[in-house]
NUMI-153315 format. One record per residue (C-alpha): residue in one letter; x, y, z. Coordinates in steps of 0.02 Angstrom, whole numbers, plus 32768, in hexadecimal, padded with zeros to 4 digits. Each point is the difference from the previous one (the first is absolute). Last residue first. Example, Ala and Ser with C-alpha at 12.3 -4.5 7.8 and 13.67 -1.06 7.14 Angstrom:
S82AC7FCB8165/A7FBB7F548021/
This chain:
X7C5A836A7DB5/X80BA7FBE7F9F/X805D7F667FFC/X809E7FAF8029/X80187F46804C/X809B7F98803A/X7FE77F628032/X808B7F9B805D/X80507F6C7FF9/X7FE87FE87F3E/X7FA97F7F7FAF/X7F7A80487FA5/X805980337F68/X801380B57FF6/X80DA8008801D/X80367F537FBE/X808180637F95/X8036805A80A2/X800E7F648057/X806E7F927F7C/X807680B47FE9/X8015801780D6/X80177F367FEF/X809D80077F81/X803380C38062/X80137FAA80AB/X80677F577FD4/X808480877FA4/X7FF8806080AC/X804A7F718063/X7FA47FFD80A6/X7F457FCC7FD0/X80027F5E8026/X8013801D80B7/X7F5880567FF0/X7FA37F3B7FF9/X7FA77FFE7F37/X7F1B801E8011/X801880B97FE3/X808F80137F7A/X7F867FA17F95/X7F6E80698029/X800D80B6800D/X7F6A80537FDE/X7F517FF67FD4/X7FCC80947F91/X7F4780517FF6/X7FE480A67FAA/X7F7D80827FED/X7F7D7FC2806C/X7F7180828029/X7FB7802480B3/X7F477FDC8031/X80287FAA8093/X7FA87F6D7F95/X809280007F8F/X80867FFB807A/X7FDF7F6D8047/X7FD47FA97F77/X809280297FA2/X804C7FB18092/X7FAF7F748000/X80227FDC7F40/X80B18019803F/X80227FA1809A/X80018029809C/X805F7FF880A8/X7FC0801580AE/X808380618087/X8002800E80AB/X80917FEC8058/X808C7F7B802E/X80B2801D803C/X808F7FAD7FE0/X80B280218052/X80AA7FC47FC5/X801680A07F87/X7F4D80558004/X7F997F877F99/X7F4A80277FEC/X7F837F777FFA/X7F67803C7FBD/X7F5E7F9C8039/X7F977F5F7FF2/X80497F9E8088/X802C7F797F6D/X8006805D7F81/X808E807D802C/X800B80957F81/X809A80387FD9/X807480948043/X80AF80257FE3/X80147FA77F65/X80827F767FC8/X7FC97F858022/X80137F7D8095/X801F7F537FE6/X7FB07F587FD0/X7F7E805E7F90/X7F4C7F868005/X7F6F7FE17F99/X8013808A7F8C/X7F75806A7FE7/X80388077808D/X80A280447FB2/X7FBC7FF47F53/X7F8580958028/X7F4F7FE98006/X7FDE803B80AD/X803D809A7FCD/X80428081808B/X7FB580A67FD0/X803B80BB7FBF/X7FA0808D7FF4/X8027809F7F81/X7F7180657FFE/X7FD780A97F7F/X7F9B809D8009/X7FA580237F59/X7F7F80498066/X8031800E80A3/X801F7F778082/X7FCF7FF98097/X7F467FA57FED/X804E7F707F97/X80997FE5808E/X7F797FF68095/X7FB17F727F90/X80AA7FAD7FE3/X800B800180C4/X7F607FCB801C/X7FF37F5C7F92/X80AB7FE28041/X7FED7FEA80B6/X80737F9F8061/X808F80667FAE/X80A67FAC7FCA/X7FC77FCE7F54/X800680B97FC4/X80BA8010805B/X80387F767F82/X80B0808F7FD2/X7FAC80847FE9/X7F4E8062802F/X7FF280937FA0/X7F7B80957FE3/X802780727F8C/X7FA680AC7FCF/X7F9E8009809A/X7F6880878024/X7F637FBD7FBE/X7FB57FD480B6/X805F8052809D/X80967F988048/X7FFF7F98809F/X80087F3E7FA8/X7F8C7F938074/X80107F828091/X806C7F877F86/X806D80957FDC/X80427FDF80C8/X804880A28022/X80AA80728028/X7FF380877F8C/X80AD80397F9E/X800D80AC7F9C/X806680507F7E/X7FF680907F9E/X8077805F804F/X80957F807FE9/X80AA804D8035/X80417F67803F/X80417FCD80B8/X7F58802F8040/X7FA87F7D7F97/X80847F908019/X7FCC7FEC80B7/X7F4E801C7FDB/X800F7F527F7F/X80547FA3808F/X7F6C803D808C/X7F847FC27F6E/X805E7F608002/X80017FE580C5/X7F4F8046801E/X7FB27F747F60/X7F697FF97FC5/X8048805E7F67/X7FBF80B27F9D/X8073804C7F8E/X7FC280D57FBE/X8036803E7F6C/X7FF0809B7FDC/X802A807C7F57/X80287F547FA1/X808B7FC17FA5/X80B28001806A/X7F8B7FD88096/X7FD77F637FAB/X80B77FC6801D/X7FF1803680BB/X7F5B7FAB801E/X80487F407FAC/X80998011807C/X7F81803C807B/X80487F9D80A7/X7F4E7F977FF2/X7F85803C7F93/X7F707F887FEC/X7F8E80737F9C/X806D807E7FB9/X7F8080857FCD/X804780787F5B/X7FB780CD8007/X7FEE80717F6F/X80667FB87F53/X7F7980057F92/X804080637F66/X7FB17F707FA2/X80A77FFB7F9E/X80537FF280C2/X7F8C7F8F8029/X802B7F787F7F/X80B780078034/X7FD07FEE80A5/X7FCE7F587FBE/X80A47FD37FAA/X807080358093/X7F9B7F9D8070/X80177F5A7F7C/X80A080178001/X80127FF480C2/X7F9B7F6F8021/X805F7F9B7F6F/X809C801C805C/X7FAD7FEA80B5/X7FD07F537FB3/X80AC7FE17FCF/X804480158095/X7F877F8C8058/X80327F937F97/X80AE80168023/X7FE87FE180CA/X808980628068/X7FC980AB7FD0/X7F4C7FEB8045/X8008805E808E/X80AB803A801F/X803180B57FF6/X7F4D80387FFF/X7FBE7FA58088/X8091800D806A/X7FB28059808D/X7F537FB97FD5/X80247F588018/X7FE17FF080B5/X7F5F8054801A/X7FB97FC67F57/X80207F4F8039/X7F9C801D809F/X7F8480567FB5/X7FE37F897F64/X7FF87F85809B/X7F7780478066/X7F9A80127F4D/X801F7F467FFB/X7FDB7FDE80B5/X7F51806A7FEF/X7FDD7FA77F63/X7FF87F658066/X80797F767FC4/X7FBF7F657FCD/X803E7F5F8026/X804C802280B2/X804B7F6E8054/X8017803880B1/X809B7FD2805C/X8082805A7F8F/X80A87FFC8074/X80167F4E8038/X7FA07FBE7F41/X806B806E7FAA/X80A87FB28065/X7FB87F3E7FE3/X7FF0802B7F40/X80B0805B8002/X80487F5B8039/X7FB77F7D7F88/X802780787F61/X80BD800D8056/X7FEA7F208011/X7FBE7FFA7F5C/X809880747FB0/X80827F91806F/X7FB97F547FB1/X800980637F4C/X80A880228012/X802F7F55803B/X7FA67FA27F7B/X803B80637F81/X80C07FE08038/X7FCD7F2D800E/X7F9A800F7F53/X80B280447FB0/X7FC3805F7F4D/X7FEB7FC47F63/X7F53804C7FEF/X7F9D7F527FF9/X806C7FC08098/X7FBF80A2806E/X7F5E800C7FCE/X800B7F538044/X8049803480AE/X7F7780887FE9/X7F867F898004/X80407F948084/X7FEE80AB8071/X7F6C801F7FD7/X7FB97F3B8036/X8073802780AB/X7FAB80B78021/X7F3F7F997FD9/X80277F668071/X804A807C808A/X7F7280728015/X803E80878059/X7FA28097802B/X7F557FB48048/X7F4E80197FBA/X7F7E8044804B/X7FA4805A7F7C/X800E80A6801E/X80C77FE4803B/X80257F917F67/X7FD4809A7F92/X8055808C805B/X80977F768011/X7FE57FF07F32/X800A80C17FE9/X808B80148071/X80647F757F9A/X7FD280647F71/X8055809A8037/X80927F978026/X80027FA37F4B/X7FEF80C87FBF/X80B1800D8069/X80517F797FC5/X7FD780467F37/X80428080801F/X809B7FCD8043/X80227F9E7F74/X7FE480727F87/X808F805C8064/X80837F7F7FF3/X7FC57FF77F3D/X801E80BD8002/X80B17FDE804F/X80267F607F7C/X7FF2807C7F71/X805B8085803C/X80847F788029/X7FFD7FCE7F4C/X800B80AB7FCA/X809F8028805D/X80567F3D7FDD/X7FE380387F2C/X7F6D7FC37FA5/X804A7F7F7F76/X800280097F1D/X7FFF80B67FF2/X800A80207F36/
Protein backbone atom coordinates (compact mmCIF):
# COMPACT_ATOMS: atom_id res chain seq x y z
CA UNK A 1 0.00 0.00 0.00
CA UNK A 2 1.62 3.64 -0.92
CA UNK A 3 2.31 5.11 2.36
CA UNK A 4 4.20 8.94 0.83
CA UNK A 5 3.65 11.01 -2.62
CA UNK A 6 6.87 10.79 -4.35
CA UNK A 7 9.36 14.40 -4.88
CA UNK A 8 7.53 14.42 -8.79
CA UNK A 9 4.02 14.58 -7.44
CA UNK A 10 4.79 16.74 -4.67
CA UNK A 11 6.20 19.36 -6.94
CA UNK A 12 3.09 18.93 -9.21
CA UNK A 13 1.35 19.65 -6.33
CA UNK A 14 3.18 22.73 -5.09
CA UNK A 15 3.15 24.17 -9.06
CA UNK A 16 -0.81 24.20 -9.18
CA UNK A 17 -0.78 25.74 -5.66
CA UNK A 18 1.88 28.37 -7.25
CA UNK A 19 -0.73 28.87 -9.79
CA UNK A 20 -3.86 29.13 -7.41
CA UNK A 21 -2.00 31.64 -6.18
CA UNK A 22 -1.72 33.61 -9.05
CA UNK A 23 -5.22 33.53 -9.57
CA UNK A 24 -6.27 34.48 -6.98
CA UNK A 25 -3.63 37.92 -7.16
CA UNK A 26 -4.99 38.71 -10.14
CA UNK A 27 -8.99 38.63 -9.20
CA UNK A 28 -7.55 40.91 -5.96
CA UNK A 29 -6.34 43.30 -9.04
CA UNK A 30 -9.58 43.25 -10.77
CA UNK A 31 -11.12 44.16 -7.53
CA UNK A 32 -8.79 46.80 -6.72
CA UNK A 33 -10.12 48.43 -10.11
CA UNK A 34 -13.51 47.93 -8.94
CA UNK A 35 -12.91 49.72 -5.54
CA UNK A 36 -10.73 52.78 -7.35
CA UNK A 37 -14.01 52.90 -9.86
CA UNK A 38 -15.87 53.11 -6.61
CA UNK A 39 -13.70 55.60 -4.55
CA UNK A 40 -13.39 57.69 -7.77
CA UNK A 41 -17.55 58.30 -7.93
CA UNK A 42 -17.55 59.08 -4.65
CA UNK A 43 -14.51 61.04 -3.91
CA UNK A 44 -12.63 59.10 -2.04
CA UNK A 45 -8.78 58.84 -2.02
CA UNK A 46 -6.56 55.61 -2.81
CA UNK A 47 -4.78 55.10 0.33
CA UNK A 48 -6.24 55.11 3.48
CA UNK A 49 -3.53 54.25 5.81
CA UNK A 50 -5.65 53.49 9.11
CA UNK A 51 -7.76 50.90 7.07
CA UNK A 52 -4.29 49.13 4.96
CA UNK A 53 -2.50 49.07 8.63
CA UNK A 54 -5.89 47.54 10.58
CA UNK A 55 -5.65 44.67 7.36
CA UNK A 56 -2.56 44.24 7.69
CA UNK A 57 -2.68 43.37 11.72
CA UNK A 58 -5.27 41.02 10.65
CA UNK A 59 -3.46 39.06 8.54
CA UNK A 60 -0.43 39.14 10.95
CA UNK A 61 -3.05 37.28 13.17
CA UNK A 62 -4.32 35.06 10.47
CA UNK A 63 -0.97 34.53 10.38
CA UNK A 64 -0.25 33.23 14.24
CA UNK A 65 -3.66 31.23 14.13
CA UNK A 66 -2.35 29.28 10.89
CA UNK A 67 1.13 28.55 12.25
CA UNK A 68 2.63 30.54 9.97
CA UNK A 69 5.53 33.60 10.42
CA UNK A 70 3.22 36.98 11.03
CA UNK A 71 6.54 39.04 10.05
CA UNK A 72 6.71 36.92 6.27
CA UNK A 73 2.71 37.48 6.01
CA UNK A 74 3.01 40.78 6.88
CA UNK A 75 5.46 41.53 4.19
CA UNK A 76 3.63 39.81 1.42
CA UNK A 77 0.57 41.25 2.12
CA UNK A 78 2.21 44.97 2.61
CA UNK A 79 3.64 44.47 -1.13
CA UNK A 80 0.04 43.05 -2.42
CA UNK A 81 -1.65 46.52 -0.92
CA UNK A 82 0.89 48.61 -2.23
CA UNK A 83 0.48 46.60 -6.25
CA UNK A 84 -3.58 46.95 -5.45
CA UNK A 85 -2.59 50.75 -4.42
CA UNK A 86 -0.66 51.18 -7.71
CA UNK A 87 -2.93 49.75 -10.39
CA UNK A 88 -5.83 51.91 -8.76
CA UNK A 89 -3.79 55.24 -9.39
CA UNK A 90 -2.84 53.75 -13.17
CA UNK A 91 -6.92 53.04 -13.92
CA UNK A 92 -7.79 56.18 -12.57
CA UNK A 93 -4.66 58.03 -15.18
CA UNK A 94 -6.05 56.08 -18.07
CA UNK A 95 -10.04 55.64 -17.37
CA UNK A 96 -11.15 59.29 -16.59
CA UNK A 97 -14.83 58.83 -16.82
CA UNK A 98 -16.57 56.49 -14.46
CA UNK A 99 -19.06 54.77 -16.58
CA UNK A 100 -21.82 52.74 -14.65
CA UNK A 101 -23.74 51.57 -17.38
CA UNK A 102 -22.59 50.76 -20.61
CA UNK A 103 -24.67 51.90 -23.68
CA UNK A 104 -25.84 49.09 -25.78
CA UNK A 105 -24.16 50.76 -28.59
CA UNK A 106 -20.57 50.20 -26.68
CA UNK A 107 -21.53 46.65 -25.95
CA UNK A 108 -22.61 45.74 -29.45
CA UNK A 109 -19.23 47.91 -30.41
CA UNK A 110 -17.42 45.48 -28.28
CA UNK A 111 -18.96 42.01 -29.39
CA UNK A 112 -17.47 43.50 -32.76
CA UNK A 113 -14.37 44.23 -31.67
CA UNK A 114 -13.83 40.91 -29.90
CA UNK A 115 -15.41 39.04 -32.79
CA UNK A 116 -12.89 40.81 -35.08
CA UNK A 117 -9.97 39.52 -33.27
CA UNK A 118 -10.99 36.14 -32.21
CA UNK A 119 -12.34 34.91 -35.16
CA UNK A 120 -9.09 33.60 -36.73
CA UNK A 121 -8.62 31.17 -34.00
CA UNK A 122 -12.07 30.81 -33.02
CA UNK A 123 -12.31 27.34 -33.67
CA UNK A 124 -8.92 26.13 -32.56
CA UNK A 125 -9.18 27.98 -29.31
CA UNK A 126 -12.33 29.39 -28.07
CA UNK A 127 -13.39 27.77 -25.26
CA UNK A 128 -10.82 24.87 -25.06
CA UNK A 129 -8.92 26.34 -22.22
CA UNK A 130 -11.94 26.51 -19.70
CA UNK A 131 -13.32 22.75 -18.76
CA UNK A 132 -16.66 23.87 -18.17
CA UNK A 133 -16.99 25.30 -20.99
CA UNK A 134 -15.91 21.98 -22.44
CA UNK A 135 -18.32 20.27 -20.96
CA UNK A 136 -21.08 22.39 -21.97
CA UNK A 137 -20.09 22.06 -25.72
CA UNK A 138 -20.21 18.18 -24.77
CA UNK A 139 -23.68 18.25 -23.61
CA UNK A 140 -24.46 20.80 -26.61
CA UNK A 141 -23.37 18.36 -29.00
CA UNK A 142 -25.37 15.22 -27.81
CA UNK A 143 -28.17 16.79 -27.43
CA UNK A 144 -27.96 18.06 -31.52
CA UNK A 145 -27.39 14.62 -32.47
CA UNK A 146 -30.47 13.54 -30.44
CA UNK A 147 -32.81 16.13 -31.98
CA UNK A 148 -31.86 15.62 -35.56
CA UNK A 149 -32.45 12.35 -34.65
CA UNK A 150 -36.14 13.17 -34.21
CA UNK A 151 -36.23 14.77 -37.71
CA UNK A 152 -34.83 12.28 -39.46
CA UNK A 153 -38.00 9.71 -38.32
CA UNK A 154 -40.17 12.79 -39.19
CA UNK A 155 -38.39 12.64 -42.54
CA UNK A 156 -37.94 16.44 -41.87
CA UNK A 157 -34.59 17.10 -42.54
CA UNK A 158 -35.18 20.38 -45.21
CA UNK A 159 -33.28 23.39 -44.18
CA UNK A 160 -31.43 24.02 -40.31
CA UNK A 161 -30.95 28.19 -39.33
CA UNK A 162 -27.84 28.80 -37.18
CA UNK A 163 -28.82 31.83 -35.42
CA UNK A 164 -25.59 33.24 -33.99
CA UNK A 165 -23.21 31.47 -36.29
CA UNK A 166 -19.89 32.58 -35.95
CA UNK A 167 -16.92 30.51 -37.92
CA UNK A 168 -19.90 27.70 -38.55
CA UNK A 169 -18.49 24.96 -36.47
CA UNK A 170 -22.21 24.39 -35.30
CA UNK A 171 -23.37 25.10 -39.50
CA UNK A 172 -20.92 22.55 -40.80
CA UNK A 173 -22.07 19.68 -38.40
CA UNK A 174 -25.77 20.45 -39.33
CA UNK A 175 -24.78 20.42 -42.87
CA UNK A 176 -24.07 16.62 -42.44
CA UNK A 177 -28.15 16.47 -41.71
CA UNK A 178 -30.06 18.77 -43.62
CA UNK A 179 -30.49 19.53 -47.52
CA UNK A 180 -29.44 23.56 -46.50
CA UNK A 181 -28.39 25.07 -43.88
CA UNK A 182 -27.94 28.41 -43.86
CA UNK A 183 -25.61 30.41 -40.38
CA UNK A 184 -26.49 33.84 -39.85
CA UNK A 185 -23.96 36.12 -37.27
CA UNK A 186 -23.68 39.92 -36.70
CA UNK A 187 -20.50 39.51 -37.21
CA UNK A 188 -18.18 40.50 -40.94
CA UNK A 189 -15.06 38.91 -39.36
CA UNK A 190 -16.81 35.47 -38.39
CA UNK A 191 -19.00 35.18 -41.39
CA UNK A 192 -15.73 36.06 -43.57
CA UNK A 193 -14.08 32.84 -41.34
CA UNK A 194 -17.07 30.59 -42.02
CA UNK A 195 -16.76 31.68 -46.24
CA UNK A 196 -13.19 30.89 -45.92
CA UNK A 197 -13.86 27.26 -44.91
CA UNK A 198 -16.76 27.26 -46.84
CA UNK A 199 -14.70 27.32 -50.03
CA UNK A 200 -12.09 25.08 -48.61
CA UNK A 201 -14.95 22.27 -48.21
CA UNK A 202 -17.10 20.77 -50.60
CA UNK A 203 -20.37 21.92 -48.85
CA UNK A 204 -23.21 22.77 -51.46
CA UNK A 205 -25.74 23.17 -49.15
CA UNK A 206 -24.28 25.68 -47.21
CA UNK A 207 -24.79 29.29 -46.73
CA UNK A 208 -23.66 32.25 -44.29
CA UNK A 209 -25.75 35.79 -44.03
CA UNK A 210 -24.14 38.52 -42.39
CA UNK A 211 -27.19 40.15 -40.05
CA UNK A 212 -28.28 41.33 -36.82
CA UNK A 213 -31.24 38.39 -35.96
CA UNK A 214 -32.44 40.98 -33.51
CA UNK A 215 -33.70 43.13 -36.71
CA UNK A 216 -35.58 40.02 -37.97
CA UNK A 217 -34.82 36.33 -39.09
CA UNK A 218 -34.80 36.52 -43.35
CA UNK A 219 -36.44 33.18 -44.09
CA UNK A 220 -40.03 32.61 -45.55
CA UNK A 221 -42.81 31.43 -42.91
CA UNK A 222 -43.13 27.44 -42.34
CA UNK A 223 -39.98 26.68 -44.01
CA UNK A 224 -37.15 25.64 -41.16
CA UNK A 225 -36.66 22.29 -39.82
CA UNK A 226 -34.14 23.47 -36.95
CA UNK A 227 -33.51 26.52 -35.72
CA UNK A 228 -30.44 26.82 -33.11
CA UNK A 229 -28.95 29.29 -31.08
CA UNK A 230 -25.86 27.59 -28.85
CA UNK A 231 -23.77 28.12 -26.53
CA UNK A 232 -26.11 31.44 -24.30
CA UNK A 233 -26.46 33.07 -27.81
CA UNK A 234 -30.50 33.34 -26.91
CA UNK A 235 -29.56 35.65 -23.93
CA UNK A 236 -27.24 37.65 -26.12
CA UNK A 237 -30.00 39.45 -28.15
CA UNK A 238 -31.56 42.77 -26.92
CA UNK A 239 -34.72 41.54 -28.05
CA UNK A 240 -35.99 38.21 -27.08
CA UNK A 241 -39.68 38.46 -27.25
CA UNK A 242 -39.02 39.04 -31.10
CA UNK A 243 -36.55 36.79 -31.80
CA UNK A 244 -38.39 33.66 -30.33
CA UNK A 245 -41.43 35.08 -32.16
CA UNK A 246 -39.50 35.26 -35.59
CA UNK A 247 -38.38 31.52 -34.62
CA UNK A 248 -42.38 30.35 -34.12
CA UNK A 249 -43.32 31.80 -37.60
CA UNK A 250 -40.12 29.83 -39.36
CA UNK A 251 -40.53 26.86 -38.35
CA UNK A 252 -42.58 24.03 -39.92
CA UNK A 253 -44.80 21.89 -38.48
CA UNK A 254 -43.13 19.53 -36.32
CA UNK A 255 -39.98 21.73 -36.87
CA UNK A 256 -37.80 21.75 -33.85
CA UNK A 257 -35.46 24.66 -31.65
CA UNK A 258 -32.59 24.11 -29.73
CA UNK A 259 -31.74 27.64 -27.74
CA UNK A 260 -29.50 27.94 -25.18
CA UNK A 261 -29.45 30.83 -22.23
CA UNK A 262 -27.21 32.10 -19.46
CA UNK A 263 -29.17 31.26 -16.07
CA UNK A 264 -29.38 33.72 -13.60
CA UNK A 265 -30.06 30.95 -11.20
CA UNK A 266 -27.01 29.10 -11.53
CA UNK A 267 -24.70 28.37 -8.41
CA UNK A 268 -22.07 30.53 -9.88
CA UNK A 269 -24.10 33.74 -9.29
CA UNK A 270 -25.94 32.72 -6.04
CA UNK A 271 -22.91 32.62 -4.21
CA UNK A 272 -21.86 35.65 -2.52
CA UNK A 273 -18.50 35.84 -3.80
CA UNK A 274 -15.68 33.32 -5.96
CA UNK A 275 -12.14 34.66 -4.99
CA UNK A 276 -10.79 33.58 -8.42
CA UNK A 277 -11.66 33.10 -11.84
CA UNK A 278 -13.64 29.92 -13.17
CA UNK A 279 -13.31 28.02 -15.18
CA UNK A 280 -15.58 29.17 -18.22
CA UNK A 281 -14.88 31.30 -21.02
CA UNK A 282 -17.68 33.60 -20.62
CA UNK A 283 -19.86 34.53 -17.42
CA UNK A 284 -22.12 36.95 -16.75
CA UNK A 285 -20.81 40.15 -14.93
CA UNK A 286 -23.34 41.55 -12.34
CA UNK A 287 -22.10 44.33 -11.55
CA UNK A 288 -22.05 46.23 -15.18
CA UNK A 289 -24.80 43.98 -16.02
CA UNK A 290 -23.28 42.17 -19.05
CA UNK A 291 -21.16 39.10 -20.42
CA UNK A 292 -17.69 39.25 -19.75
CA UNK A 293 -15.81 37.30 -22.28
CA UNK A 294 -12.27 36.27 -21.63
CA UNK A 295 -9.92 36.22 -24.61
CA UNK A 296 -6.49 35.12 -22.93
CA UNK A 297 -5.40 38.43 -20.87
CA UNK A 298 -8.11 40.52 -22.49
CA UNK A 299 -11.89 40.96 -21.34
CA UNK A 300 -14.42 42.22 -23.18
CA UNK A 301 -18.04 43.01 -22.26
CA UNK A 302 -21.32 42.59 -24.44
CA UNK A 303 -24.71 42.29 -24.22
CA UNK A 304 -26.15 39.57 -22.69
CA UNK A 305 -29.33 39.17 -19.95
CA UNK A 306 -29.61 35.87 -18.24
CA UNK A 307 -32.75 33.89 -17.17
CA UNK A 308 -33.95 31.60 -15.25
CA UNK A 309 -36.14 28.70 -15.88
CA UNK A 310 -39.76 29.41 -15.02
CA UNK A 311 -38.86 32.65 -17.13
CA UNK A 312 -37.83 30.96 -19.68
CA UNK A 313 -40.65 28.70 -20.10
CA UNK A 314 -42.36 31.83 -20.11
CA UNK A 315 -40.68 33.11 -22.72
CA UNK A 316 -41.12 30.64 -24.90
CA UNK A 317 -44.55 29.78 -24.14
CA UNK A 318 -46.22 32.95 -25.04
CA UNK A 319 -44.17 32.94 -28.53
CA UNK A 320 -46.38 30.28 -29.05
CA UNK A 321 -43.61 27.56 -29.28
CA UNK A 322 -43.69 24.20 -27.25
CA UNK A 323 -41.10 23.13 -24.47
CA UNK A 324 -39.85 19.76 -24.76
CA UNK A 325 -36.95 19.77 -22.44
CA UNK A 326 -35.24 22.09 -19.98
CA UNK A 327 -31.60 21.14 -18.48
CA UNK A 328 -29.28 23.55 -16.54
CA UNK A 329 -25.81 22.64 -16.97
CA UNK A 330 -22.60 22.43 -15.63
CA UNK A 331 -22.39 23.56 -12.17
CA UNK A 332 -19.81 22.30 -9.85
CA UNK A 333 -17.03 22.33 -12.35
CA UNK A 334 -18.39 25.96 -13.07
CA UNK A 335 -18.03 27.91 -9.85
CA UNK A 336 -13.98 25.80 -9.08
CA UNK A 337 -10.70 28.31 -10.57
CA UNK A 338 -9.57 26.25 -14.25
CA UNK A 339 -6.16 25.60 -12.70
CA UNK A 340 -7.97 22.95 -10.80
CA UNK A 341 -8.82 21.22 -13.53
CA UNK A 342 -5.20 19.98 -14.77
CA UNK A 343 -4.98 16.41 -13.55
CA UNK A 344 -7.57 14.46 -15.51
CA UNK A 345 -8.58 12.18 -12.44
CA UNK A 346 -9.75 15.82 -10.67
CA UNK A 347 -11.74 16.30 -14.19
CA UNK A 348 -13.78 13.06 -14.52
CA UNK A 349 -14.94 13.23 -10.18
CA UNK A 350 -16.66 16.77 -11.06
CA UNK A 351 -17.52 15.88 -14.95
CA UNK A 352 -19.63 12.69 -12.93
CA UNK A 353 -21.00 15.36 -9.82
CA UNK A 354 -22.19 17.76 -12.89
CA UNK A 355 -23.65 15.39 -15.13
CA UNK A 356 -25.70 13.81 -12.29
CA UNK A 357 -26.81 17.40 -11.30
CA UNK A 358 -27.75 17.80 -15.01
CA UNK A 359 -31.85 19.32 -14.75
CA UNK A 360 -31.58 20.90 -11.47
CA UNK A 361 -31.74 24.55 -11.70
CA UNK A 362 -28.36 25.34 -10.97
CA UNK A 363 -26.50 25.03 -13.93
CA UNK A 364 -24.51 27.85 -15.83
CA UNK A 365 -26.32 27.68 -18.64
CA UNK A 366 -29.89 26.69 -19.90
CA UNK A 367 -30.34 24.56 -22.44
CA UNK A 368 -33.92 24.27 -24.01
CA UNK A 369 -35.54 21.96 -26.90
CA UNK A 370 -38.95 22.14 -28.17
CA UNK A 371 -41.04 21.99 -31.08
CA UNK A 372 -43.75 24.80 -33.11
Amino acid sequence: MRTELDLRELGDRLKMVDQHIVALLAQRMELARQVERYKRHRGQPIIRFEVEDDRLNKIAGLARERGLNPNFLFSLFYSIIAESCRVQINQMQIEPVVVEDISLQQLKDNLLSLTKEIAPLYDQSYGQDFFATKLYLELEESTFKREIGTLKGLDNLDLAVDLGCATGKITFKLAESFRRVIGYDISEAMIQEARNKLGRGSYSNVEFKVADIDEGILEENESVSLAVMNLGTASDVTNLRRVLAGIRRILKPNGRFILSFYNSSALLYKCWFIPWPVSLAASINHVKHCLDVRLKDKVFSIHARPHNVKEVQGLIRQAGLKVSEILTYPTISSILPNEFFEEEGMQKIIADIDRQLIAKESGAYILVTGRS
